[in-house]
N, C-alpha and C positions, 0 to 999 in steps of 0.2 A: 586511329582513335575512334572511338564511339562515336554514334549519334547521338542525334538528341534524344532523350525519353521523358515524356512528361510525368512529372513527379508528383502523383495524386494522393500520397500519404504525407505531404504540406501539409492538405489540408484540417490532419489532425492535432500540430503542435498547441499550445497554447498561447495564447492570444493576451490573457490577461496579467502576464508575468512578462513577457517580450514581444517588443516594435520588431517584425519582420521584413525584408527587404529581399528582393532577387536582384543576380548580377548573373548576369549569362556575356559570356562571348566565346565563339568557335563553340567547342564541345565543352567550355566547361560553364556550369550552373549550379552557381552557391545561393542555398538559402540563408541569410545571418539572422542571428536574431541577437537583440540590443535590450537591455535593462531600460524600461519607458524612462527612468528618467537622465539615462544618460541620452538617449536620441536627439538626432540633430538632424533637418532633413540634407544638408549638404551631406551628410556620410553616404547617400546613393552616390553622388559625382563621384566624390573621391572616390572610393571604392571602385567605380564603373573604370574611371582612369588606369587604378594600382592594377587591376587584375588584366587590362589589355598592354600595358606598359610589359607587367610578367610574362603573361602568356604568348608578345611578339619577341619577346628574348628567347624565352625556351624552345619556341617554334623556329626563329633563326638558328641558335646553337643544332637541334634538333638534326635541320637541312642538311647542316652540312655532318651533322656524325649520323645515319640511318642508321646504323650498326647496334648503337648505344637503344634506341627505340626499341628493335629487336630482338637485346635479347634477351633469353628467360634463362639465364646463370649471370652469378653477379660478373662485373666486369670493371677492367678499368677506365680514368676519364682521366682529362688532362687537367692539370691544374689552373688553365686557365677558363676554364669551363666555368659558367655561373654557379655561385653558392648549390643554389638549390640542387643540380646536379650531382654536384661530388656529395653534400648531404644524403641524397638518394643512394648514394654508392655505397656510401658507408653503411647506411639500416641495410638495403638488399645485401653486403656482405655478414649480419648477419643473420639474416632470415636462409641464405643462400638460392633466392631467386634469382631472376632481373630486377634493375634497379627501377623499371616504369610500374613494377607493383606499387613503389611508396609514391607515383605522381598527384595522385587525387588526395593525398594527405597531406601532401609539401602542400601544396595551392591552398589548402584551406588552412595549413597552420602558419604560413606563410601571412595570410589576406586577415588570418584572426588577429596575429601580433603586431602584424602596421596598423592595423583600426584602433586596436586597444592603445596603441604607441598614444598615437598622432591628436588619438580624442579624450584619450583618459575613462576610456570605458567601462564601469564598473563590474558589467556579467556579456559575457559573450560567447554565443554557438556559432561558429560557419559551418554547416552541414554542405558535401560537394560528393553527391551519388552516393549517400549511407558511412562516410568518412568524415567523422565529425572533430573538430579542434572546441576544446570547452573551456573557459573559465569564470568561476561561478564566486557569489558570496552566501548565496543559498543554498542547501541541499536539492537534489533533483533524480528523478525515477528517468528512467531511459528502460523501455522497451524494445525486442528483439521483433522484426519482422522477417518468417521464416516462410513464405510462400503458403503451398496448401499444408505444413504441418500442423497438428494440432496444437505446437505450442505455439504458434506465433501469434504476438502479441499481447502471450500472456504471462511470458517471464520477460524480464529484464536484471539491470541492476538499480543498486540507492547509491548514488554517486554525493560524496562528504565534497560540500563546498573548498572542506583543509587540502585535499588531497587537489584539487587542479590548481593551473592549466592540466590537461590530460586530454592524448587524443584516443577517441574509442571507434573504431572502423571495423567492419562485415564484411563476407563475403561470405559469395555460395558459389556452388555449380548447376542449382534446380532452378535460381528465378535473377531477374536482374543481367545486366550487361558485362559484371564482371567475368573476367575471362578465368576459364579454372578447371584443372586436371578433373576435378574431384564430384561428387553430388551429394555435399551437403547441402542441405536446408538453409543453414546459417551459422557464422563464427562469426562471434563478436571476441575483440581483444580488445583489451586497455593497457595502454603504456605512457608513461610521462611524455613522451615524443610521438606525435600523427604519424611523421614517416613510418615510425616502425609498428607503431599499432597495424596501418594498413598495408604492409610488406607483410607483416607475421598473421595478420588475418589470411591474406591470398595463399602464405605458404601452407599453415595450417587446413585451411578447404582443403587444398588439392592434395592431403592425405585418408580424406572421408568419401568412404565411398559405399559403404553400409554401416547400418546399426553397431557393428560388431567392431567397429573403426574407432568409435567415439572416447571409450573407455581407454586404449591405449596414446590416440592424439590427444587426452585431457593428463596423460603423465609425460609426456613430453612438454607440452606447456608447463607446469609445474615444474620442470627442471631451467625451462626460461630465465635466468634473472631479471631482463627488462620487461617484462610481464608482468602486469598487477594486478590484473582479473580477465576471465574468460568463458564465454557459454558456447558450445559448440549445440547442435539440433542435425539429428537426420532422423525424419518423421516424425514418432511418437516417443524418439530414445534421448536426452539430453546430460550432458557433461558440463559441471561448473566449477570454477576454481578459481583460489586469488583472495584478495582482500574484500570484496565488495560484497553486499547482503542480497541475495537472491529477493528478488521483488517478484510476489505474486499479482497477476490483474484477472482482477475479475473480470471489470468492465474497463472499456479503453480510454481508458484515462492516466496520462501522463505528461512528460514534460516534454519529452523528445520522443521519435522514432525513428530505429534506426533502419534500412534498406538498403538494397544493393542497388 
């Protein structure tokens, strides 16, 4: 698994719409953010508890299958294996990668639906490395973070409060830790399931590999059915599709951003 990487594009969420909170353990580090007026401060404990509770199951199960960790074609699991696992099996079956593409989407769509359970939470983001789990009562702008290309962070999408829960996940092969065939900039995908948002992100990257890539990975997404919207970026050349309204920025101003 990864390292750690400090995540200096925090710093840009907004503050006066959502209570933020970190929960890191081992390698993983969710940012949540909470509607102020549902916030409680015991949601750090709890939260702090769920995600190391999760994450020494996965890493048990993990030990003893290595197999399953490694591999990048989807594969099979036993059925006694933790939810989260066989769920992974399932989106990677079909994206047709490995199923540790959709991990950093389970863990946040996983840690977004027990918080909202348990607290009755009215808006919630867990962002966990650029893999975000959303559900909103407001509308909200999500920008794309594409490294040194010229569009980064200046398209995004307008995300309709009606349409979440929704998870919306990135990946490249120019910047960030995601591991990837490919050297895109950036794919961002949205699908009512995180898993398969960030499986169909990673599988889609690792088809882009110039400019000339974009145009034909943006008609394969469209043939998708669990795909709802999609920005693909490599340099100056960008691909979008789906339901969602292409959001221009001027200046850096939005609600989210999203990174690898």
């Amino acid at each position: 698994m990864k390292q750690y990487i400090d995540r200096t594009y925090r710093h840009h969420f907004r503050h006066d719409r959502w209570h933020y909170f970190t929960v890191t353990y081992k390698e993983t580090d969710l940012c949540i953010g909470v509607d102020a007026g549902s916030w409680l401060k015991e949601m750090y404990d709890w939260t702090n508890s769920f995600v190391i509770e999760l994450r020494n199951q996965m890493d048990t199960w993990i030990a003893n299958h290595p197999t399953y960790a490694q591999s990048l074609v989807p594969c099979e699991t036993e059925s006694e294996a933790p939810a989260i696992f066989r769920q992974m099996v399932e989106a990677s079956r079909k994206s047709g990668i490995g199923p540790m593409s959709a991990v950093a989407g389970a863990v946040a769509q996983y840690t977004g639906r027990a918080l909202q359970e348990h607290f009755c939470i009215q808006e919630i983001m867990v962002e966990n490395g650029g893999d975000i789990y959303i559900n909103l009562c407001e509308d909200a702008d999500i920008s794309v973070f594409a490294g040194s290309s010229p569009l980064s962070e200046r398209v995004g999408l307008h995300i309709h409060a009606a349409d979440t829960p929704l998870g919306i996940c990135t990946s490249a092969g120019t910047v960030g830790p995601s591991f990837s065939f490919g050297k895109a900039d950036a794919v961002m995908i949205v699908c009512k399931d995180t898993l398969l948002a960030d499986t169909y992100a990673t599988a889609f990257a690792n088809r882009i590999q110039t400019q000339e890539d974009i145009s034909p990975c943006i008609e394969q997404v469209k043939s998708t059915a669990d795909i709802l919207g999609a920005i693909t970026i490599k340099d100056d050349t960008m691909g979008i599709c789906g339901k969602f309204e292409l959001k221009i920025f001027q200046k850096k101003r939005y609600e989210y951003r999203t990174i690898i």
